[in-house]
N, C-alpha and C positions, 0 to 999 in steps of 0.2 A: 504493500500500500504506500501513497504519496503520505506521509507520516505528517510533512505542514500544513496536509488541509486538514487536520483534527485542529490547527493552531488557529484557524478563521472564527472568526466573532459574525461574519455575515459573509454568506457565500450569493451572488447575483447570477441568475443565469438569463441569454437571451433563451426565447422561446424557440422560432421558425430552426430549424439546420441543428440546434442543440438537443433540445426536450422532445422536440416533434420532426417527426422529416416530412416537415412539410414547407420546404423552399420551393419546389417545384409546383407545388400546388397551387401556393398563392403565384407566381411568375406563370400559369397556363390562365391563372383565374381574373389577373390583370388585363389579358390577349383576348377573351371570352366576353370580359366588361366593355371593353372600347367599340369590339365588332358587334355585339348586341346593341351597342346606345349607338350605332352607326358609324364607327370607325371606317376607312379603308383599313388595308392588311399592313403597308407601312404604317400608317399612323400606329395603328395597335403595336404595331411591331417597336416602335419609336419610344412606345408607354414603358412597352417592359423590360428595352434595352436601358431605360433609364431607372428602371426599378433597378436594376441588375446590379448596376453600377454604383447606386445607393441603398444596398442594404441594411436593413436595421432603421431605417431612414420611416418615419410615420406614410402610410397611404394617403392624406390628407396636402400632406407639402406633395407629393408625387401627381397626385387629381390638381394642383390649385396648378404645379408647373408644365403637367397635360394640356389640360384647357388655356393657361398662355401660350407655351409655348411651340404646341404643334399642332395644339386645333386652331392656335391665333384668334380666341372668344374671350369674353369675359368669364373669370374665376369668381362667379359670384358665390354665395354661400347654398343657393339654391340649387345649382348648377352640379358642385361638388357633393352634393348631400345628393342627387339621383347616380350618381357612380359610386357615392361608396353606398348605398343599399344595394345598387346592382353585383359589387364586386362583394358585398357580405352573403346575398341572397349564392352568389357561385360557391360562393365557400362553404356555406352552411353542411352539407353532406358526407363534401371530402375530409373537412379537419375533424369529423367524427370517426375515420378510415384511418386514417394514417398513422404510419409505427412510431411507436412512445422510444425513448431511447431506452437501452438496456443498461442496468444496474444502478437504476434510480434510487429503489429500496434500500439494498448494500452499503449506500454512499449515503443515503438517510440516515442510516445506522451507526456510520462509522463518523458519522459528525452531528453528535445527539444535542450539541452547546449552539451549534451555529445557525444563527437567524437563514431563513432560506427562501428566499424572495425571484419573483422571473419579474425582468425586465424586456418590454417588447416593443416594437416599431409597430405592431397589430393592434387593433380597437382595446381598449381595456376592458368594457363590458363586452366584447367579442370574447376577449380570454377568461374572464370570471367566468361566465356561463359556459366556456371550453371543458374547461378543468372541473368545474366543479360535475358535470355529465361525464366526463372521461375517470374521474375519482383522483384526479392530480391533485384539487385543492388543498389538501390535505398536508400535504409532503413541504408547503413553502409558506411557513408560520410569519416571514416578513412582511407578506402580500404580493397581490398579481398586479402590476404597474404595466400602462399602455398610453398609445396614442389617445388625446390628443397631443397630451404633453410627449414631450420630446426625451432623449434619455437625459440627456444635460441635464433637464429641470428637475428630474423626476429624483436622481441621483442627489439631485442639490438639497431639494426641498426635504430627502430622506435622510442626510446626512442630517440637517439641522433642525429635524425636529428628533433626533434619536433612533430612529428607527433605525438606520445603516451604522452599523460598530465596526471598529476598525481594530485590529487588521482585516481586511476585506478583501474579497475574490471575487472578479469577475470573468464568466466562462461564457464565450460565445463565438461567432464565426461571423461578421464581419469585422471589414475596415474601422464603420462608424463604433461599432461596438466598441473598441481598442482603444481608440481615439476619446471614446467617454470616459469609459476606466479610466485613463490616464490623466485627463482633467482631474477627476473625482477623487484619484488617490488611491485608487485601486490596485491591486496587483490583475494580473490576466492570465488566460488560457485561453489559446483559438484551436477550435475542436475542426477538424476536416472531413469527415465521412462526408457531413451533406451540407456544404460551403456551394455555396455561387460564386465567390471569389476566386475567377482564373487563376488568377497569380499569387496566391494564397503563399506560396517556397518559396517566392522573389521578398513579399510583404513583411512573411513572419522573421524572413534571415535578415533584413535588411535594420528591421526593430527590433531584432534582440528577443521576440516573444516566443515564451513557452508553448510545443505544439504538441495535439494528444488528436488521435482517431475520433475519441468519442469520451464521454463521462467514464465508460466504464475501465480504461484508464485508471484512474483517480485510485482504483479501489485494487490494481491488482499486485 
């Protein structure tokens, strides 16, 4: 076993490519929202190339920079609230489907003191109502954190009110992720089985960051 994640006071994990393999799901379910609300194929193709590129990144900033920037319409709040119900309505089915990561239990156990919180670029009541139907609720006594807020904010606002204790770990698989942790004060882990980040070898050796396949790692 990694014997210093018994030493975390708060362990953070993102959601989508960590806890869930579900990157792929929500990146077909972006392609599915644009051509159903009338997208052509580039266009859609444009939505999800820029999801891609910003992972961990809220659906909200991704919809408000769609509708400027490659439908060239206005981001009104109207406008954004019919794509992200259409892009919840696609997901609804699949993020009930999708493989849970292996040795979630194990790693609960062998870090019985550690606050256990997911932090996610996804809906925040999208992921309460995820977790709590899938029986994950349970397992992350810090709480389930989401868009709208950003992870910046969410991180900030949790350090300062108590909830986030340091020493701290954050385990996830983007860029953005990496980049929060490190604001935050975090230490990291970038997990690769189900990364969207091409260059994930280039990224992680370049910044010095701990790399593991998956959680279950941690525990062996």
């Amino acid at each position: 076993m990694n014997n210093k994640i018994q030493e975390y006071k708060s362990i953070v994990f993102d959601c989508d490519g960590v806890i869930l393999d579900s990157n792929v799901v929500k990146t077909e379910a972006y392609f599915r929202t644009a051509k159903k609300l009338g997208a052509t194929d580039e266009q859609a193709q444009a939505l999800v190339d820029y999801h891609v590129k910003l992972g961990g990144i809220s659906r909200y900033h991704k919809f408000d920079y769609y509708l400027r920037e490659i439908l060239k319409q206005p981001a009104t709040k109207e406008a954004i609230q019919v794509l992200l119900d259409e892009f919840a309505h696609e997901l609804e089915i699949e993020l009930m489907e999708c493989e849970i990561a292996s040795g979630l239990q194990a790693l609960r156990e062998a870090t019985p003191n550690a606050k256990w919180s997911i932090l996610s670029g996804g809906d925040q009541q999208e992921i309460r109502t995820l977790f709590a139907k899938r029986h994950l609720a349970g397992f992350f006594n810090g709480g389930l954190f989401g868009s709208p807020n950003n992870k910046d904010e969410v991180l900030a606002r949790e350090k300062a009110n108590g909830n986030l204790q340091f020493p701290a770990l954050f385990i996830g698989d983007s860029k953005y992720d990496y980049e929060a942790a490190s604001r935050a004060g975090l230490d990291f882990i970038f997990v690769t089985d189900w990364t969207e980040v091409a260059d994930w070898r280039e990224f992680t050796k370049a910044n010095k960051i701990q790399v593991m396949d998956n959680i279950s790692d941690l525990i062996r």
